[in-house]
N, C-alpha and C positions, 0 to 999 in steps of 0.2 A: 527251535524258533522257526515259524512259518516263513517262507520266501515269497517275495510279492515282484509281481511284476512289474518291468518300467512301464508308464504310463504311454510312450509311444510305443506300446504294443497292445493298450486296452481300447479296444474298437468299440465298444457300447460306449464310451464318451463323445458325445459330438455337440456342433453349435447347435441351442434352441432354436426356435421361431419365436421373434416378440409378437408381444400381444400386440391388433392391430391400431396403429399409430399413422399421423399426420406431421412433417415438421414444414415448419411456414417460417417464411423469412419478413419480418414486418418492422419500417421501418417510419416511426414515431420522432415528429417532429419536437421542436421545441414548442411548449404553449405561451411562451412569453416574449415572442418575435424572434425575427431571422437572424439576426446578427446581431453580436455583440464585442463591446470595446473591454481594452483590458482592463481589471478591476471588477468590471461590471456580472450580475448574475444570472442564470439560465434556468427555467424549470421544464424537466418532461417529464409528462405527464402520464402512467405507464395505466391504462383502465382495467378498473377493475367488474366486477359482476361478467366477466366471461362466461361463456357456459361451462358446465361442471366437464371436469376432466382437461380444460386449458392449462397448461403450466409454459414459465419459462424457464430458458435454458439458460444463464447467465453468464456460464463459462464461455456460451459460444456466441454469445450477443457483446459489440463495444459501441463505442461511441466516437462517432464520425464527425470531423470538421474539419473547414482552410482556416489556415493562418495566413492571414493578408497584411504585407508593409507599406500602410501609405505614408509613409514618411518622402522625402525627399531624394529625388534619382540620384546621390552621390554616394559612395562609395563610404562614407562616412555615417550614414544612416541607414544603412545593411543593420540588420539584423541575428543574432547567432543563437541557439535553442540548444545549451547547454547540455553537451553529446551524453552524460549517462541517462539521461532518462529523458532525453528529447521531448518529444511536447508533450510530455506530462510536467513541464515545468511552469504550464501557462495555468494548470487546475492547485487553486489555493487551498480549496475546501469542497469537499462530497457529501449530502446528508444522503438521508433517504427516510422519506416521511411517508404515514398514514393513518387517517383517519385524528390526524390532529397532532399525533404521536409520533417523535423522530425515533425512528428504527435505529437509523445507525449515522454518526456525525464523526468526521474524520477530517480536523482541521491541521494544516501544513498537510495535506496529501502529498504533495509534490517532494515535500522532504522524506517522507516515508517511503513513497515507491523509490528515491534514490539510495536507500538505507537498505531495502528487501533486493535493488536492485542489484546491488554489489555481492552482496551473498547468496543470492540464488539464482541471479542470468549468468551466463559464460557468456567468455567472450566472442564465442563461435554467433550465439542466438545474438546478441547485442552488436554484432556487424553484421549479421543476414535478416534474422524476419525482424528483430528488434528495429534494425534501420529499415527496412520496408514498413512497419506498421506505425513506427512511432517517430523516426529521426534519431534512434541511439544511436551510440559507434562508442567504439571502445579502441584508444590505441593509449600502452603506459607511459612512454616520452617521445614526444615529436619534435616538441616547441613551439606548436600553437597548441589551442583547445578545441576540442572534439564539437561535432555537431553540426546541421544542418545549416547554409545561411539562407535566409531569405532576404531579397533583395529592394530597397524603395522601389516607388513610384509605382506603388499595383503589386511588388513579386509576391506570390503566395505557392501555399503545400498543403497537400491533403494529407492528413491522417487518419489513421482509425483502431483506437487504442481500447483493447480488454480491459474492464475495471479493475484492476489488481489491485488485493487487499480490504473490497468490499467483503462484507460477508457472505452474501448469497453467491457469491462468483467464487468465495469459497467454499463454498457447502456443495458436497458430491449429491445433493437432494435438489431435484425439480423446482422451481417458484410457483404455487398456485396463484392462479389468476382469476380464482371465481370467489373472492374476497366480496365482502358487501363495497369498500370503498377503495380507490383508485390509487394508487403508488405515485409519487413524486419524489423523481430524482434530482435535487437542483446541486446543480455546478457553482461554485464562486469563483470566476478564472481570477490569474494571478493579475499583481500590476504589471507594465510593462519592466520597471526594475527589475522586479522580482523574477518576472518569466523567463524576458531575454536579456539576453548581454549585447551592451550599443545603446547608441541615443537616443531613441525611439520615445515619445512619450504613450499616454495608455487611448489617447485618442486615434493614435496612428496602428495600433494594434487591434485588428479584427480578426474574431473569430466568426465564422458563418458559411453553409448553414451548418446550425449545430442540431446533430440528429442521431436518437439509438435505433441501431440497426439490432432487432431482434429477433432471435430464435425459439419461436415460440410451438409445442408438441400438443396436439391435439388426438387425446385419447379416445378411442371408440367406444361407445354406450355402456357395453357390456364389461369391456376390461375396465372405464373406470367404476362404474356399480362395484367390482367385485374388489378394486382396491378402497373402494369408501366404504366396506364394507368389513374389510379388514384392515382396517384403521380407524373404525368406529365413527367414522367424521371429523378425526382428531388428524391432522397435518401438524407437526413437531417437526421445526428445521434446529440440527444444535449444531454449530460452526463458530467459527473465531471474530472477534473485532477489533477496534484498533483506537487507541483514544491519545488525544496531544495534551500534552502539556508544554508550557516555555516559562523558564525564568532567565532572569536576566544575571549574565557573572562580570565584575565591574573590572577596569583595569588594575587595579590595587588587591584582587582577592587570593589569597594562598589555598584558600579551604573554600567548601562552600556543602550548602540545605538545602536545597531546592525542594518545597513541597508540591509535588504533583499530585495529590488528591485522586489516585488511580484505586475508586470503591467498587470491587469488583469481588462477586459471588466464589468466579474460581480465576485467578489472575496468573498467568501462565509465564509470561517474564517479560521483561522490560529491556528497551532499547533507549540509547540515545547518543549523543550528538553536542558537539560545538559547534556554530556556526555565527561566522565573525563577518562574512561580506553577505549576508539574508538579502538588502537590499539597494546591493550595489550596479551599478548599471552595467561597469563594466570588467564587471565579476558574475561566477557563475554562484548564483545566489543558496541554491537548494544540493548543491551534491561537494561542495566545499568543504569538510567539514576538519577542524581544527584540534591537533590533539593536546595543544595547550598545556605540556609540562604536566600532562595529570600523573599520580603518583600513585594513588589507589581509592577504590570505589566500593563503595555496598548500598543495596538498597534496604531502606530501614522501613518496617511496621511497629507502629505503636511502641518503639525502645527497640525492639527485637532486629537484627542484621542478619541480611541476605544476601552472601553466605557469611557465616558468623565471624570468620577468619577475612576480611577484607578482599579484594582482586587488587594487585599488583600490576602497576606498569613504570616502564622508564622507558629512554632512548632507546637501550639495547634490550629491553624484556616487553617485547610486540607481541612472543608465544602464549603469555600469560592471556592476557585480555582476547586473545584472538582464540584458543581453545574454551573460554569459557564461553566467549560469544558463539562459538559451533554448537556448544554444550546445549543453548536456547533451540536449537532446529536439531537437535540428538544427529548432529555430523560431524563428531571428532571422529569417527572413525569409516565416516564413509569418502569414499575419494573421490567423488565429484562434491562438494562442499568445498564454498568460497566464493565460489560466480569470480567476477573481476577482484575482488577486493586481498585476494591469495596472490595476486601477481603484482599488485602495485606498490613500490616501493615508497610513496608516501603514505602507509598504515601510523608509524611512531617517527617519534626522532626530529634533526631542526627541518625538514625540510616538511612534515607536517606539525608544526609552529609556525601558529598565525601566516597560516599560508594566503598568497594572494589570492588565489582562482582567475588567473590571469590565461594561464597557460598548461599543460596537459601537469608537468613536469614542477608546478606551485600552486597546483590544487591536490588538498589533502583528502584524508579516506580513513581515520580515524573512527571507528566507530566500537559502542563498549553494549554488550547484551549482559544482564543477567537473569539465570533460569531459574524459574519461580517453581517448577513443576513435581512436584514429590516423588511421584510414580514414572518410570518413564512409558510413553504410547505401544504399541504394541500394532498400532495399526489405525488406516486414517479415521475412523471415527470411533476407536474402541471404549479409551475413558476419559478425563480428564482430571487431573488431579493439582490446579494451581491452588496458590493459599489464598484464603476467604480473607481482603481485604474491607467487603463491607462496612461501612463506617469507622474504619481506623485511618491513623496520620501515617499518611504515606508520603516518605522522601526518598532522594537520593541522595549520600552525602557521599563526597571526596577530598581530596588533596593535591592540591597544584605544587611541583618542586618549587617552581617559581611564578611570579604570576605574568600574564599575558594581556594582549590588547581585549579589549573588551569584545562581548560576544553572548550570543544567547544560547544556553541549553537545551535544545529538542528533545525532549523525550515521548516516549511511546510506550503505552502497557499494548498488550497483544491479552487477551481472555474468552474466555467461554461466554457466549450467548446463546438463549432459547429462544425462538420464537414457536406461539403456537397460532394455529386457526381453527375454533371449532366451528365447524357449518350444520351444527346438529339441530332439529327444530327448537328455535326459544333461544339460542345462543347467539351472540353478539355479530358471528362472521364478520371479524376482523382481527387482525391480527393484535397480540399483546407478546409484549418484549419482556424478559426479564434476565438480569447477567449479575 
């Protein structure tokens, strides 16, 4: 057998030279005024017809704004930004449209990044850049609840928060910007219930100015000729998406269906969620989430259960539900998998039962994944292989030991989406979605 050398001794390996490049930091206002109350909605407006060779950078572009409390200078009318996912608790809903066509619609955002948030931030990021960029903090029992306050009479905080869980900010590929027609990302921010915890109504809650700071890579004549030339004029972004569904589970229910209508070409697995104080004022509305006596879970297509054999939980069986949920992000066996949700003692059990969200230590963290994915990945864009729900009945169905105060179900599919752009002469140059 041939012997090879370790690679810190092969000297013909060294860094390239990229082709020559431009990165511009460009920051785009809102096109439907400066400020906005809570509830209220936001459009930017991202332009399109660039010259050939503009792309953007998404991962490295977020989106800046204050949160301002005009409420009343008392102590009573502070406001609190709900510490796992800080002010992404104020964004209700993200689309991202073109050319007439919504790309991508991601409604309860705010409940999802607190869902991704618990299993993929540690606690480390979520008390340093997480609280620098967003207002997280992560502490498992104090006796208050985590998070920034903001204060009446004027007090505000700047944020400026990565899209997380968009697609294109998931996708390790560029955004082309020399589209025939113009991008529009609109924001739906939350009520003031919803966002903060306190009395604040949605008149007293501003957001302003609301603005994306972008990173946008401006390619030289020649290097991009020779990649639209190797790529036929064809731009194909494939990355992941994220779609809500909510039903409603009553105080009386033992069991329950919930159809979430999740039609999807390749649907990679599904998350969800209880949530009993959604819009309470002074409960933390979106990272609460209730584990409600559940007993066991599957998600069904068309008669057929996924996985065929139920998932199991109780008080004392947290390992069940909590390995198959790793199982969705292939991290049962990797040792940084969990984020916060590994450390916090209300995952199962009475004390996430109908928990209040009052305080660090009666807000629960209950959350249940199942993995749709036949094949496991190999690598970040190698295959994907979820099951072809297109036009089938999709549920989730479970079992409560007992039943609980009433509450809504959050669920989330996560799936494969295409988008392409052909700029070839006679072709539309605009983007078309299909998932």
């Amino acid at each position: 057998m041939a012997e090879l050398m370790s690679q810190v001794l092969d000297y013909s390996k060294r860094r390239q030279k990229a082709s020559k490049a431009n990165s511009m930091r460009v920051i785009i206002p809102s096109s439907t005024g400066s400020s906005f109350q809570a509830g209220q909605v936001c459009e930017i407006s991202i332009p399109g017809n660039q010259p050939g060779g503009t792309f953007m950078d998404w991962a490295s572009s977020y989106l800046k704004f204050s949160i301002t409390n005009n409420g009343a200078a008392t102590p009573a009318n502070d406001v609190k930004l709900g510490g796992g996912i800080g002010a992404y608790n104020m964004i209700q809903k993200i689309e991202i449209l073109s050319s007439g066509y919504t790309l991508s619609s991601i409604d309860n955002y705010n409940k999802l990044v607190g869902m991704l948030g618990d299993i993929q931030l540690s606690e480390v990021y979520k008390n340093e850049t997480g609280l620098l960029l967003a207002g997280m903090e992560y502490t498992a029992v104090d006796g208050v609840l985590d998070g920034p306050t903001i204060a009446g009479a004027g007090g505000s905080r700047t944020f400026c928060l990565p899209l997380l869980a968009c697609p294109f900010t998931s996708s390790s590929k560029y955004f082309p910007l020399f589209s025939r027609d113009q991008l529009k990302l609109r924001i739906t921010f939350a009520s003031a219930a919803n966002g903060t915890i306190g009395a604040a109504a949605d008149s007293e809650i501003l957001m302003s100015p609301v603005e994306l700071v972008s990173t946008n890579i401006k390619l030289g004549e020649q290097s991009f000729q020779a990649l639209n030339q190797m790529v036929g004029g064809q731009y194909n972004i494939v990355t992941t998406d994220y779609r809500n569904s909510t039903s409603a589970i009553s105080d009386s229910q033992t069991s329950f269906v919930a159809n979430v209508a999740f039609s999807h070409l390749s649907l990679e697995r599904v998350l969800f969620g209880f949530f009993g104080t959604e819009n309470t004022a002074a409960a933390d509305s979106n990272s609460n989430r209730d584990y409600h006596n559940l007993s066991e879970y599957s998600f069904v297509l068309n008669g057929q259960h996924y996985p065929a054999r139920k998932i199991k939980a109780s008080d004392t069986n947290g390992a069940e539900p909590f390995a198959e949920l790793a199982n969705t992000a292939d991290g049962l066996v990797d040792v940084h998998f969990g984020g916060t949700l590994a450390k916090n003692e209300n995952y199962v059990g009475t004390a996430a039962t109908s928990p209040a969200g009052t305080a660090n230590e009666t807000t629960g963290h209950f959350l249940a994944g199942i993995n749709l994915q036949q094949t496991r990945e190999h690598g970040s864009e190698s295959i994907y292989s979820g099951v072809d729900s297109l036009g089938g009945v999709t549920q989730i169905e479970g079992t409560f030991d007992a039943a609980g105060d009433a509450c809504n179900l959050q669920a989330f599919s996560e799936f494969t989406v295409i988008y392409n752009l052909d700029t070839n002469p006679g072709a539309s140059n605009t983007w078309v979605y299909s998932s």
